[in-house]
N, CA, C and O atoms as CSV, one atom per row, in Angstrom:
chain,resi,resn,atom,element,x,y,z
A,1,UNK,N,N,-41.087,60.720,-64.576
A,1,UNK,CA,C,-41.987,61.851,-64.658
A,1,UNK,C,C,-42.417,62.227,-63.242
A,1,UNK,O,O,-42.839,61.276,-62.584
A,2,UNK,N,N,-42.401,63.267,-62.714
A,2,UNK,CA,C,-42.917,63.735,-61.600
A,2,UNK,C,C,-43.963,63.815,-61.411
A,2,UNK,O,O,-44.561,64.444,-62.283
A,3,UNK,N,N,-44.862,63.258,-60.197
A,3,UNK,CA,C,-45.779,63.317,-59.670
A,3,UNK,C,C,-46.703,64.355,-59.686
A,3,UNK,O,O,-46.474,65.088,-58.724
A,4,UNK,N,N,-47.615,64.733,-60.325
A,4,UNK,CA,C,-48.774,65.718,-60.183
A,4,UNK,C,C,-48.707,65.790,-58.671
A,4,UNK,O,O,-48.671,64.842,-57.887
A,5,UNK,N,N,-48.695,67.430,-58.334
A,5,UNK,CA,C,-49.508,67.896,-56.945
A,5,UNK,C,C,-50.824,69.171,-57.219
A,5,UNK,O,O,-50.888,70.203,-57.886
A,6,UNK,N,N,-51.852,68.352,-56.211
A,6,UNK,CA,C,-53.326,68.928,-57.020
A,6,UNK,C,C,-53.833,69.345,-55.599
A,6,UNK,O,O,-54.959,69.775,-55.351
A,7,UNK,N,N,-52.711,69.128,-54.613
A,7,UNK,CA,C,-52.709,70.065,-52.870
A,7,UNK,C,C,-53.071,71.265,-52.396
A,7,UNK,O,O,-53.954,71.678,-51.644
A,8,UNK,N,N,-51.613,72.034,-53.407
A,8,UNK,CA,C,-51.026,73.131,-52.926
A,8,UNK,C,C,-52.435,74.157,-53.784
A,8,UNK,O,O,-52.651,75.294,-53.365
A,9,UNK,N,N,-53.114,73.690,-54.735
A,9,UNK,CA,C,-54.232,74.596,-55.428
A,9,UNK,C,C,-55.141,74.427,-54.856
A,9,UNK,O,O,-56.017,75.273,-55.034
A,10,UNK,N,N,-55.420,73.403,-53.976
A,10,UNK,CA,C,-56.671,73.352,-53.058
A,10,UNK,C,C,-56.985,74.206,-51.895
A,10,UNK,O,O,-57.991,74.845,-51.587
A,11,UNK,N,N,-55.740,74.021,-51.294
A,11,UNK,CA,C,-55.150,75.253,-50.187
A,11,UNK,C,C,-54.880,76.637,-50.538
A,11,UNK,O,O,-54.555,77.498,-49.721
A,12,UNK,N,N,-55.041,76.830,-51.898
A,12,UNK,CA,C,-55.076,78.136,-52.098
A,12,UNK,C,C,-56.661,78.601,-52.727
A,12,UNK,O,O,-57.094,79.633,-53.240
A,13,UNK,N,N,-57.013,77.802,-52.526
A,13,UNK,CA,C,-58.577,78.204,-53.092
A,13,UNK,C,C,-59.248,78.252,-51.851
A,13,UNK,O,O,-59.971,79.239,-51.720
A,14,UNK,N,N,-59.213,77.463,-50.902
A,14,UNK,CA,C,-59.536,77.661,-49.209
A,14,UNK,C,C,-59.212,78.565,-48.961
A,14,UNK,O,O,-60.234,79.159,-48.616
A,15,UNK,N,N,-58.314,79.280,-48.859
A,15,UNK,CA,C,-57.436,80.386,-48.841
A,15,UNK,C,C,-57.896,81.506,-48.958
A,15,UNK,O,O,-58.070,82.261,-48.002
A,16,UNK,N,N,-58.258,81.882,-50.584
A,16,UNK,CA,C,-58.577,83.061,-51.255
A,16,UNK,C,C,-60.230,82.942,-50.532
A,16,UNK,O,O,-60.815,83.968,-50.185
A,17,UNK,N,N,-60.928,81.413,-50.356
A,17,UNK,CA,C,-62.564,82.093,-50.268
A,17,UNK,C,C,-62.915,82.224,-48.857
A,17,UNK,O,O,-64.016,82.706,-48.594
A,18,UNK,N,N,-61.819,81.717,-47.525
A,18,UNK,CA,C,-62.127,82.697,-46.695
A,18,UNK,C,C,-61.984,83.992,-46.319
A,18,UNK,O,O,-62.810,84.398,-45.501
A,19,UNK,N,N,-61.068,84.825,-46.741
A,19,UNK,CA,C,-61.964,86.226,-46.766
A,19,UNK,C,C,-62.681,87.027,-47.640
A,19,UNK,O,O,-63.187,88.132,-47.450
A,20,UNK,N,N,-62.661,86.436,-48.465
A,20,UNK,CA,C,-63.198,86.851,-49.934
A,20,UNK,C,C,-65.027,86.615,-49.365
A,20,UNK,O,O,-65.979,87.392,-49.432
A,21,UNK,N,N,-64.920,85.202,-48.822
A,21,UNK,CA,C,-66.713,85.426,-47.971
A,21,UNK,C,C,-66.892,86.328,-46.926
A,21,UNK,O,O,-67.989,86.780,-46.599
A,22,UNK,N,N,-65.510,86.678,-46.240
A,22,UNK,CA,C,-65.891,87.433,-44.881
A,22,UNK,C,C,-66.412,88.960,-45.459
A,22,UNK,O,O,-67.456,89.553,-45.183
A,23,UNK,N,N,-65.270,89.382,-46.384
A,23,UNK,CA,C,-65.427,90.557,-47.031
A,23,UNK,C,C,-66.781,91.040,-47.749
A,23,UNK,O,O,-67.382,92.083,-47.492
A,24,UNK,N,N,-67.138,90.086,-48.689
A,24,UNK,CA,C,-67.887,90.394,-49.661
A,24,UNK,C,C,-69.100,89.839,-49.870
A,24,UNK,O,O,-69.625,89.619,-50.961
A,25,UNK,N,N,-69.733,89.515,-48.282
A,25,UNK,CA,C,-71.047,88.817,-48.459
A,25,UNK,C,C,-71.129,88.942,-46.466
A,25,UNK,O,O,-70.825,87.966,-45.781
A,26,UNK,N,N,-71.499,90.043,-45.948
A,26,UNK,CA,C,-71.435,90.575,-44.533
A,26,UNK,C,C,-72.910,90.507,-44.624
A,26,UNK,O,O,-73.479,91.573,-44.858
A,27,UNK,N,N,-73.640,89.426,-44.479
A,27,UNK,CA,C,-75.235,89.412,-43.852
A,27,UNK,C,C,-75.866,90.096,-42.915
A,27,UNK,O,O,-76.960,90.633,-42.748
A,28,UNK,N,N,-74.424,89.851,-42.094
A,28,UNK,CA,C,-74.858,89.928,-40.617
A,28,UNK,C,C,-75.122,91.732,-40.579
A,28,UNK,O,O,-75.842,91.954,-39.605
A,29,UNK,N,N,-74.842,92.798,-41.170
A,29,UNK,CA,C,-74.420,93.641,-41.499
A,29,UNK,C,C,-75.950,94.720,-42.107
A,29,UNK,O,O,-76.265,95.863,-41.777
A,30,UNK,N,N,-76.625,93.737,-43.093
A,30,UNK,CA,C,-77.713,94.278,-43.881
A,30,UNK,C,C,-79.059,94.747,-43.266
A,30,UNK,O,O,-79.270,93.782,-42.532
A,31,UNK,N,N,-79.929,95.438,-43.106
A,31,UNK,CA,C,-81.080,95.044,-42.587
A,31,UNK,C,C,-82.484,95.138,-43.720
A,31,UNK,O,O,-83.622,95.097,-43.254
A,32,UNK,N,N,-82.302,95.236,-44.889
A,32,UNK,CA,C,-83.458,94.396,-46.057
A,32,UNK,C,C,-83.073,93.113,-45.659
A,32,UNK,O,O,-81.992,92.527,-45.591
A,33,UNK,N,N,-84.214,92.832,-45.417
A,33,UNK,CA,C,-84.507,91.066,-45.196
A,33,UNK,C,C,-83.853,90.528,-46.532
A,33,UNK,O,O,-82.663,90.215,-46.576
A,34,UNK,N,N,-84.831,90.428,-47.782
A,34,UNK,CA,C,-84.250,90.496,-49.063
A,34,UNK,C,C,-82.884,90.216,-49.404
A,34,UNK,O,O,-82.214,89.243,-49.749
A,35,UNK,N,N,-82.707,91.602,-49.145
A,35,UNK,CA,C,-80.902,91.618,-49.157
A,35,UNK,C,C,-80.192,90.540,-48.471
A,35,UNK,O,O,-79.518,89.684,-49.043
A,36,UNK,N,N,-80.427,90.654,-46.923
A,36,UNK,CA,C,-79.282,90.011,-46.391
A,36,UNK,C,C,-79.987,88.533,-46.428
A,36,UNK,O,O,-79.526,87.673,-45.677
A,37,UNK,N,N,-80.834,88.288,-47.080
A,37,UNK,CA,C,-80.905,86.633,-47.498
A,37,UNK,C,C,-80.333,85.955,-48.720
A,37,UNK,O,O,-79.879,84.824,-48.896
A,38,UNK,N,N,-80.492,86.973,-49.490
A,38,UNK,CA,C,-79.439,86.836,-50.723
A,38,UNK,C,C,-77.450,86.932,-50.481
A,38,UNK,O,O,-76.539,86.775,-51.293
A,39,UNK,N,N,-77.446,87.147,-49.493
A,39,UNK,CA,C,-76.281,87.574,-48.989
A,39,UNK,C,C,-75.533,86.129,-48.200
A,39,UNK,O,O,-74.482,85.505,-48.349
A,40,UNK,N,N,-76.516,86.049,-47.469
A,40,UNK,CA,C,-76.641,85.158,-46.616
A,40,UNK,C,C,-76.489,83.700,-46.948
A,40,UNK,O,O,-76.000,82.898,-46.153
A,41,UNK,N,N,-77.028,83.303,-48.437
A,41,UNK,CA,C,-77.432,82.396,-49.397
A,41,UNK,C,C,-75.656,81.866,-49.770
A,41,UNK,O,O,-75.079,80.782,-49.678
A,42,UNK,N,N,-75.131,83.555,-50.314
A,42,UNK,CA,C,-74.085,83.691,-51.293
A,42,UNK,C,C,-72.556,83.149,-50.036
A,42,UNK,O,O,-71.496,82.603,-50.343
A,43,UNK,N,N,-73.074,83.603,-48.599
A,43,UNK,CA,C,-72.364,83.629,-47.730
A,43,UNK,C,C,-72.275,81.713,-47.158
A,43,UNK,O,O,-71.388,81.077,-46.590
A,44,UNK,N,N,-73.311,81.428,-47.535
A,44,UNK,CA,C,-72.772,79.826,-47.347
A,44,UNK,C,C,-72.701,79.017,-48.040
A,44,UNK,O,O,-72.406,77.849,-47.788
A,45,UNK,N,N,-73.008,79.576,-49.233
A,45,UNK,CA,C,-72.525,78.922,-50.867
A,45,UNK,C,C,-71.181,78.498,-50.822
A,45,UNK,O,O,-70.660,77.454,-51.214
A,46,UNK,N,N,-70.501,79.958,-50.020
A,46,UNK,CA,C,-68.809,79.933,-50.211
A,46,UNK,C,C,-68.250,78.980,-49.377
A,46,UNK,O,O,-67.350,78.205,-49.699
A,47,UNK,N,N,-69.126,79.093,-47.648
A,47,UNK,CA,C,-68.712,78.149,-46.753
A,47,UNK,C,C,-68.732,76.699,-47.403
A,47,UNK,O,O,-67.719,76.004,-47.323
A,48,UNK,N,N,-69.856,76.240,-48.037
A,48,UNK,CA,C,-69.965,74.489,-48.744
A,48,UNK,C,C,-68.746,74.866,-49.556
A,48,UNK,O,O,-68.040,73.858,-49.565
A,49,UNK,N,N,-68.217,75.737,-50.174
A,49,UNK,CA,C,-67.338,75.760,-51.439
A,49,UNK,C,C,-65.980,75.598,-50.520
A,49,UNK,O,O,-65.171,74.761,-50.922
A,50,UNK,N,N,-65.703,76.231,-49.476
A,50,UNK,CA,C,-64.201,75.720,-48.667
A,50,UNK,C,C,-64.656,74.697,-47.903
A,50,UNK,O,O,-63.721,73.933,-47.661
A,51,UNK,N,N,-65.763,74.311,-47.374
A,51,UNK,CA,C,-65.391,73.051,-47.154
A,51,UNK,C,C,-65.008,71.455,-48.273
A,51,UNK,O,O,-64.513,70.341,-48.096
A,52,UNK,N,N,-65.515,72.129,-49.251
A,52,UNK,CA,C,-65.257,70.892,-50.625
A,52,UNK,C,C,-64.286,71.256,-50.936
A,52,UNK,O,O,-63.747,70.358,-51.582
A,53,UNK,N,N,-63.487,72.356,-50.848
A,53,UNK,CA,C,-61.830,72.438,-50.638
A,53,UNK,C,C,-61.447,71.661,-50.029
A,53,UNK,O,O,-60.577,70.942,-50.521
A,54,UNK,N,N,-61.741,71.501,-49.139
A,54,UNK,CA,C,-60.971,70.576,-47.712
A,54,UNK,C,C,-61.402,69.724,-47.855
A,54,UNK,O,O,-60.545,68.843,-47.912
A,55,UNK,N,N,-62.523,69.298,-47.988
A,55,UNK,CA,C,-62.175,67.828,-48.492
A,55,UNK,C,C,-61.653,66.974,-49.429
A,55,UNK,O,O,-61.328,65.787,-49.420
A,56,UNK,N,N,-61.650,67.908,-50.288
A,56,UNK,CA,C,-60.626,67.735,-51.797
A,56,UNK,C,C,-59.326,67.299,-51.182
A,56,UNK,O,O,-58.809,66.184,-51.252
A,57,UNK,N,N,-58.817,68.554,-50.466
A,57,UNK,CA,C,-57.145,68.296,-50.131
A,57,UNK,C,C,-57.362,66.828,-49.504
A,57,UNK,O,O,-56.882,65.905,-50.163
A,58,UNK,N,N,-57.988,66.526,-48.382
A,58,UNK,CA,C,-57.607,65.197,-47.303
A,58,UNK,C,C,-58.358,64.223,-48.610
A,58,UNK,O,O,-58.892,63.227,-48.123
A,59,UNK,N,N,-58.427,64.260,-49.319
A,59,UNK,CA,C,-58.994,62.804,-50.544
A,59,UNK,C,C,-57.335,63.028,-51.107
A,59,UNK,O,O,-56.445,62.228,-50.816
A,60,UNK,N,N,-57.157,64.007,-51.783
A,60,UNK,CA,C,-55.963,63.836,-52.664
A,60,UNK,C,C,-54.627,64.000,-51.546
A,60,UNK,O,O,-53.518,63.961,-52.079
A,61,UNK,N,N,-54.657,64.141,-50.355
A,61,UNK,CA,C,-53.271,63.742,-49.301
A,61,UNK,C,C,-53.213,62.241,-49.390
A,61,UNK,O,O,-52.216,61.520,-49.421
A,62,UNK,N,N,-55.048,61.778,-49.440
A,62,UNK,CA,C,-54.634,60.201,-48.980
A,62,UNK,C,C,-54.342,59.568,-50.261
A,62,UNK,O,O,-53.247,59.087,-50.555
A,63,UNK,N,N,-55.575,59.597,-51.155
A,63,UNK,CA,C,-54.704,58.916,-52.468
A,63,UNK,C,C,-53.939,59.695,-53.590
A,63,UNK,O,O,-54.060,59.350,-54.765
A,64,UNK,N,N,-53.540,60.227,-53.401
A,64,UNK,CA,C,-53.034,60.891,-54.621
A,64,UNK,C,C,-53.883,61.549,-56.030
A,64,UNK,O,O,-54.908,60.977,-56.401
A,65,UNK,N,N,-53.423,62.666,-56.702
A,65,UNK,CA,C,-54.404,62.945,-57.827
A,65,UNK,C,C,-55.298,62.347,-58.892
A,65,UNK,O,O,-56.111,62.852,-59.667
A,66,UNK,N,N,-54.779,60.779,-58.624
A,66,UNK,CA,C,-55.275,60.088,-59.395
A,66,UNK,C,C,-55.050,59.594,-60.953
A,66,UNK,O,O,-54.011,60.031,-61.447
A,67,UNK,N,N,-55.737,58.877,-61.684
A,67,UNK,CA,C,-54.996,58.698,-63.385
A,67,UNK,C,C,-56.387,59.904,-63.907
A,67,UNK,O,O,-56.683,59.508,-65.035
A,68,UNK,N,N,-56.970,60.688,-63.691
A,68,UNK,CA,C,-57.701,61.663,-64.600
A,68,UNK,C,C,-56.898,63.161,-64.161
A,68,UNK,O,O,-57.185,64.156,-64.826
A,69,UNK,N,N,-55.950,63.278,-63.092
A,69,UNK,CA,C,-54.847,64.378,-63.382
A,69,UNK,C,C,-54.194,64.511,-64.478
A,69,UNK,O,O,-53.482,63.602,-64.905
A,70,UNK,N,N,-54.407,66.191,-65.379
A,70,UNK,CA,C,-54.226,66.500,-66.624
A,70,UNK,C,C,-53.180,67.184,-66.570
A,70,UNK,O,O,-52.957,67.633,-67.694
A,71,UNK,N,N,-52.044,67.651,-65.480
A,71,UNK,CA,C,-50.820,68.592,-65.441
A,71,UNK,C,C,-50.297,67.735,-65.728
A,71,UNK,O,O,-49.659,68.351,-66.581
A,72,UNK,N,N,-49.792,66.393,-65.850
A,72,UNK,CA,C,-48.530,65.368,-66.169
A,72,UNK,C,C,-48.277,66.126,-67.323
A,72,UNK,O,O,-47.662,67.155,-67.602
A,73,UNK,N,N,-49.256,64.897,-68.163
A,73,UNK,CA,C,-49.365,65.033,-69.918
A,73,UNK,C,C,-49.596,66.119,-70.356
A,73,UNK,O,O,-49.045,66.305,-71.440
A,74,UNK,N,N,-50.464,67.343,-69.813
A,74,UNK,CA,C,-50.854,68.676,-70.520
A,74,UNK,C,C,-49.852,69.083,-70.270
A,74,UNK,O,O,-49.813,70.012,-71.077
A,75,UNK,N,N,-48.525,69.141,-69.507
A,75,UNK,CA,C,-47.647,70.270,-69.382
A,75,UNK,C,C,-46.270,69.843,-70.429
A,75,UNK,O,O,-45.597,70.640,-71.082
A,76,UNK,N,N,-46.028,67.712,-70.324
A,76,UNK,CA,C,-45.253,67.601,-71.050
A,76,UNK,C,C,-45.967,67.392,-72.624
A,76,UNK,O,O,-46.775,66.477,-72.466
A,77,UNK,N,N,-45.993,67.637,-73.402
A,77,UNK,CA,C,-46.506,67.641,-74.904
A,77,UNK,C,C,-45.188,67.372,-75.476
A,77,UNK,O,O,-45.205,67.856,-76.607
A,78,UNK,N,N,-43.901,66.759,-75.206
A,78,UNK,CA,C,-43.119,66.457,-76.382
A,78,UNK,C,C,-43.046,64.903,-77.020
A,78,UNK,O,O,-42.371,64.679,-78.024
């Protein structure tokens, strides 16, 4: 059975939320206080969210996906 890879989705989620934060949460940009704190909030929500990307990937480079990876068995069902 082939090895689960739980990598290549990590790197694409890093991926999609750096510009997806650059784009769609421009603080720097606003001048309601209000606003660009809510912005601002949403804008490093995303940053903690790619960095727990990245650390995801370098956990699962070093050990592998682990025995609670569900693509093995969920994909073979025969």
């Amino acid at each position: 059975m082939p090895k689960p890879r739980s990598w290549p989705v990590v790197i694409m989620l890093a991926a999609f939320l750096v510009p997806i934060t650059i784009l769609f949460h421009p603080f720097w940009a606003i001048s309601d206080p209000a606003q660009r704190r809510t912005q601002e909030m949403n804008f490093y929500r995303n940053v903690s969210l790619v960095g727990a990307a990245l650390a995801l990937f370098a956990l699962f480079s070093v050990v592998g996906p682990g025995r609670f990876a569900i693509t093995g068995s969920l994909l073979n069902l025969r």
